[in-house]
N, C-alpha and C positions, 0 to 999 in steps of 0.2 A: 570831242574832248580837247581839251586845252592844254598840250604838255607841260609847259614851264605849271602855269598854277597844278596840275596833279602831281608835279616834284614837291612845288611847295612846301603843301598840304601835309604827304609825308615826311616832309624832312631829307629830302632828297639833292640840296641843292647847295653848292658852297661856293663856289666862284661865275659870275658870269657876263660874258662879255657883253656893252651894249649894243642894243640893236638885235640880240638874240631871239628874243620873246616877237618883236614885230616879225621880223624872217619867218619867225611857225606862221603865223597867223594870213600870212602874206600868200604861203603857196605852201603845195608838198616839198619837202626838204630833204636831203639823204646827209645821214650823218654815220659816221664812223667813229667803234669804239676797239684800241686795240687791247690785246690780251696777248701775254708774253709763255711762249709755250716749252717753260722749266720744267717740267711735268705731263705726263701724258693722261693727267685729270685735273680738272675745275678742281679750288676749294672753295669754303663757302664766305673767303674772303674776296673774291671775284665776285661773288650775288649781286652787287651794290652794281654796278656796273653796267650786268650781264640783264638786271632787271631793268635799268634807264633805258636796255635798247629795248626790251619788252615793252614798257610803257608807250617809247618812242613809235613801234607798230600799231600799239595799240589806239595811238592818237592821229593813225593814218600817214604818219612819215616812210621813210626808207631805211631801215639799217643796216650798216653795211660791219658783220665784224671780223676784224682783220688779226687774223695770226702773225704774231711777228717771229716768223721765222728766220729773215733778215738780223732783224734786230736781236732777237734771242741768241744767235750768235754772241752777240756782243754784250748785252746786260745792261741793263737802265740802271745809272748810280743814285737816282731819285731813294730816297729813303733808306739806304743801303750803306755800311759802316764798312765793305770790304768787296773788291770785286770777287762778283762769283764761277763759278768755273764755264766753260765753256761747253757746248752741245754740238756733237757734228751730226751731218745730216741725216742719217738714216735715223735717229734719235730723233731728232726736230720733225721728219716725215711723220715717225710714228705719232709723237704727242698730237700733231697737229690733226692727226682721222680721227685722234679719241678725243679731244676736245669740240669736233664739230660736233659728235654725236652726242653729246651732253646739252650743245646749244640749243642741238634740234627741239629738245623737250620743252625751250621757251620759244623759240621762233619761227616762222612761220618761212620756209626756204623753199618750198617746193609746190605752192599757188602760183597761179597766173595772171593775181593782185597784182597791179604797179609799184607795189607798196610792198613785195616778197622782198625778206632777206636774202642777203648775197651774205659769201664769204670769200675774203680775199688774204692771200699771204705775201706777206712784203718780201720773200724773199723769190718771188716769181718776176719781180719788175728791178730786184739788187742783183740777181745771180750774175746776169754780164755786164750790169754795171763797172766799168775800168776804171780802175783808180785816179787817174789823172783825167778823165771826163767825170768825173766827178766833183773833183779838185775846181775844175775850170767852169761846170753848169751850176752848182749846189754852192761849193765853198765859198766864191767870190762874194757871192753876196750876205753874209751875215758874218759881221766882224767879232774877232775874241773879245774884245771888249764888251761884246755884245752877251757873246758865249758866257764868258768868266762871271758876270755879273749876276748870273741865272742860281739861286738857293740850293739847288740837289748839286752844281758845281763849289759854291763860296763853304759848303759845311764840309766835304768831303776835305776841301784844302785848309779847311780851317783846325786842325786837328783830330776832327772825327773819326779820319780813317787811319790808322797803324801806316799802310804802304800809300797815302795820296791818290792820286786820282790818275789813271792809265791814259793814254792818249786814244786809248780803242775806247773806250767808257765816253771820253771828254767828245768824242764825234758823235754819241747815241743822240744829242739833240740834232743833229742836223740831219741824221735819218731817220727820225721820227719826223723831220719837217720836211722832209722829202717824201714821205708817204704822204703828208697831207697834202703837197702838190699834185702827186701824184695821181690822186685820187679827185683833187679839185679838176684835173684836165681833163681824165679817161670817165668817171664818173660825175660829176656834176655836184660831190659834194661838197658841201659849205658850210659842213657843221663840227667839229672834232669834239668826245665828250670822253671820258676818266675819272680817275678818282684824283681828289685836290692836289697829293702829290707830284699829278701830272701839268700840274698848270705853266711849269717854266718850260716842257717840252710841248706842249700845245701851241703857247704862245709864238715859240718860236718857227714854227710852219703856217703858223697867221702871218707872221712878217716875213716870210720867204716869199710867200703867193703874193704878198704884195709888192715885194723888193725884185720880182721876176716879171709878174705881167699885171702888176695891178688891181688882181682881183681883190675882193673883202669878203673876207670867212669870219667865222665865228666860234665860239667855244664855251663851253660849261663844263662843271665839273663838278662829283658829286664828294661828298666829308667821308673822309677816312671813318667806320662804322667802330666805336671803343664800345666795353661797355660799361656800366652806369658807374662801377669806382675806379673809372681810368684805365683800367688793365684791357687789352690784346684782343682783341675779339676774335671768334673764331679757334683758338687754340685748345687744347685741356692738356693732361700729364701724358697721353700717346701723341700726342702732335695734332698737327690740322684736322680740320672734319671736312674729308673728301668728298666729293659726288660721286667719283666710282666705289661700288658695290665693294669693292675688292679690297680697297683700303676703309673705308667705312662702312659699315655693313647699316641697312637701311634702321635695323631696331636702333642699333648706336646713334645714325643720325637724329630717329625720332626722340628720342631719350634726351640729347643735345639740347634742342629747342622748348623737348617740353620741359627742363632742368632751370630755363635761365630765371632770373629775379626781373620782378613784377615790371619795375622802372623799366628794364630793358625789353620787356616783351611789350609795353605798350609803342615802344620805337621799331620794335622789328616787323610787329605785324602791318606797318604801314608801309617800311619799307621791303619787305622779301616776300607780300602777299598782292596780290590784285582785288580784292577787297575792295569796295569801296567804301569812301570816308563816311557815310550814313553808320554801316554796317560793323566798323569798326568803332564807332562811336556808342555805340549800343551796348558791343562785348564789351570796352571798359567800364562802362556805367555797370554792366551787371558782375563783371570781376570785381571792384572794388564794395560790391554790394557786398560781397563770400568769398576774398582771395584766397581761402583755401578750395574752394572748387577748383584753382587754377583753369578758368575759363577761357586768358587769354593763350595761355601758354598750349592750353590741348587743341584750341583751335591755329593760334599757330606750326604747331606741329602738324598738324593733319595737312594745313594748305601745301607746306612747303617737304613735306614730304611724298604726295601725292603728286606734286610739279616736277620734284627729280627725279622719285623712282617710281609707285604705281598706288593704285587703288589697293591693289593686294598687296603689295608688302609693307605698305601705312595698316592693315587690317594685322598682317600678320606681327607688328610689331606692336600693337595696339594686344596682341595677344599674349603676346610674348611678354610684355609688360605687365599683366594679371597674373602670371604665372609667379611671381616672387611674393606676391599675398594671399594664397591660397585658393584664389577662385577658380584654380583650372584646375582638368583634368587630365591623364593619363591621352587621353586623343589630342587635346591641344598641346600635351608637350612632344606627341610623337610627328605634330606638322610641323616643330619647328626644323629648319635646315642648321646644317653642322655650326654655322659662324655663331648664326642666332644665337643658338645654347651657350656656346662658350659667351660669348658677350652678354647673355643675360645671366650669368652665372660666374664673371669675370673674377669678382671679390669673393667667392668661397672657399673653402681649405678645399684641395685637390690633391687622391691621392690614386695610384698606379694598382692596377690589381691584375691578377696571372688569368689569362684569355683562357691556357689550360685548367685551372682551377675549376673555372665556370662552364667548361665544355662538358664538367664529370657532373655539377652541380657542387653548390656550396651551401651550407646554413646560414641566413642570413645573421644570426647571433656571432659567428662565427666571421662573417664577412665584417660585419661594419664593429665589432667590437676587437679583432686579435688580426688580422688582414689588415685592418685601417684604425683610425682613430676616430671614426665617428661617435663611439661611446668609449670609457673612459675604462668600463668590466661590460663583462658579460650579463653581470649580475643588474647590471644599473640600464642594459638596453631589453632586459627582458619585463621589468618592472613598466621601462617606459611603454612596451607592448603594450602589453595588462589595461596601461590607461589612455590606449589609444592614439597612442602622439609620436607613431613611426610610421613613416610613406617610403615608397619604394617605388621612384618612377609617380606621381602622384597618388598611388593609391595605398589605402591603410593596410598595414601588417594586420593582423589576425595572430599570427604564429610566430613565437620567436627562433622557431625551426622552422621555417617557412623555407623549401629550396629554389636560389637563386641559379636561374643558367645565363648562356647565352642567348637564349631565345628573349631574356629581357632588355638588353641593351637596347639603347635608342640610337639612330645612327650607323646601329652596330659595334658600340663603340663606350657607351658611356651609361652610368647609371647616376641616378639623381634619390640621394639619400635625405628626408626632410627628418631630425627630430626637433619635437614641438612646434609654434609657428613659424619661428623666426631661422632658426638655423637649418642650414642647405647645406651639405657634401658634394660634390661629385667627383665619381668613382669611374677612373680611364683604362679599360680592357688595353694591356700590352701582350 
């Protein structure tokens, strides 16, 4: 496989230095991509990225990806309206074990391929780094002039920023070009790649390696991922869509991707799937046949749900998802785990009901109409009995005295009141 052209093709590619595209083709290459560790999980604004070094394996290269523990220290002003706070290390330790292990899921680290991922932390070859041998090996050679005239420096001074631009921030480009020498000597790479925001700090460890020993490296960079009317990618109204479990829970992710608009699914499947361009070519032609089957959306959901977290919890979220139109049961709502339920139940009225109440047993007429406000009387949830359009936990009432205990909580914890199709309750044992 041919790197540069399978960027292409998806949409993968926005700045690139000449001579890059010969270098692939020339020999195996090791390229490094770094990822700043503010957090001690990937989000799925990193994908664009995290998937060029995927690709990059997958076309028989070397990837190399480097935790900027060094640099996260300090904070890349590239895109940035204000410096952000700083991380000390036992913090930067942590982020940096939980973000390998998210890499794992795309990279291959632990074959005995030539071609196995490495991970490297910048802050392993900065720690004794001394200020003044730094000064004298690094600084000398790339002048302010130089510095100043780099975009993520000229906007921050140009009134972007409230406070200007720090002198800790104004060095991030010359250790970030000090990892790429870094890495040009002790590993052999000669490739640096990012996203387009990175291209004034890329650039500037091309002209280190050159302005030091001469050598020539190279760089690409992939487009900042929007989506189709301009807005944010990645975001919604609780914040980022995490890769850990723990801040996004796998149904919410799958929900995410199966959620977006048409336009943008026909760009994402190309870029956040390994698919190939045949096969992708096919799902559009037969999405746009029935865009309401949402074909490409549910297939993008599955691939890149199944890459970050598993077969089973893409199934179980695929489950979980039937559960708000009626086609499940009572067994499928009691697999799901506690986040699931709440997330797939996120938007219902929620209302507190007494643990001891339901330890004695309750009437349910009595529960969901004078306890709660699921019904409005008593009178109006007994008629809805009558015509069959009360669930309890998925399954139909019968009896508008039907007694409710604890033994029906799910969870232990929660009951799911359905009346008619549309409207869901759910009811939290305190």
């Amino acid at each position: 496989m041919n790197f540069v052209e399978e960027l292409k093709w998806r949409g993968m590619i926005h700045n690139m230095m000449p001579g890059t595209e010969e270098l692939l083709e020339k020999e195996q290459v090791t390229a490094y991509l770094g990822i700043d560790p503010t957090a001690d999980s990937l989000h799925i604004g990193h994908l664009c990225g995290v998937m060029m070094l995927k690709h990059f394996q997958r076309c028989g290269h070397k990837p190399l990806a480097l935790i900027g523990g060094a640099t996260g220290m300090i904070g890349d002003p590239s895109g940035k309206s204000q410096e952000r706070n700083l991380l000390d290390e036992e913090t930067l330790r942590h982020n940096v074990e939980c973000i390998q292990k998210q890499l794992a899921r795309f990279l291959d680290f632990d074959s005995d391929a030539p071609n196995h991922a490495e991970l490297v932390n910048n802050y392993d070859w900065m720690k004794d780094f001394k200020f003044l041998d730094f000064a004298r090996e690094v600084g000398k050679h790339i002048t302010v002039n130089y510095m100043m005239a780099k975009d993520s420096v000229q906007k921050r001074l140009n009134g972007e920023a409230r406070d200007g631009l720090s002198f800790t921030e104004f060095t991030y480009q010359l250790l970030q070009g000090y990892d790429f020498l870094y890495l040009y000597e002790h590993k052999g790479c000669k490739l640096q790649m990012g996203g387009s925001d990175q291209w004034g700090n890329i650039t500037t460890g091309a002209e280190l390696i050159r302005r030091t020993n001469g050598g020539e490296v190279f760089a690409l960079t992939c487009p900042l991922v929007t989506k189709a009317d301009g807005t944010k990618f990645g975001k919604t109204e609780k914040g980022n869509i995490w890769l850990d479990r723990n801040y996004t829970s796998p149904y919410a992710f799958y929900q995410f991707w199966l959620n977006v608009a048409d336009e943008d699914a026909k760009r994402y499947i190309r870029i956040f799937t390994t698919l190939d361009k045949e096969e992708i070519g096919n799902l559009i032609v037969r999405h746009d046949e029935d865009p309401g089957q949402r074909i490409l959306q549910k297939r993008l959901a599955e691939e890149i749900t199944v890459m970050v977290h598993s077969r089973e919890d893409y199934d179980m979220a695929v489950e979980a998802s039937s559960i708000l139109f009626g086609k499940a049961t009572k067994e499928n709502l009691a697999k799901l785990d506690e986040q699931t339920l709440l997330d797939v139940f996120a938007g219902v009225p929620q209302y507190e009901i007494s643990r001891d109440a339901l330890a004695a047993g309750v009437k349910a007429v009595d529960l969901m109409a004078e306890m709660t406000q699921c019904f409005p009387s008593k009178g109006e949830m007994r008629k809805t009995v009558q015509g069959g359009g009360v669930s309890l936990n998925k399954e139909k009432l019968a009896a508008f005295d039907h007694i409710v205990t604890a033994e029906d909580l799910l969870n232990g914890k929660y009951l799911l009141v359905q009346r008619g199709k549309k409207n869901y309750f759910l009811l939290i044992a305190k």
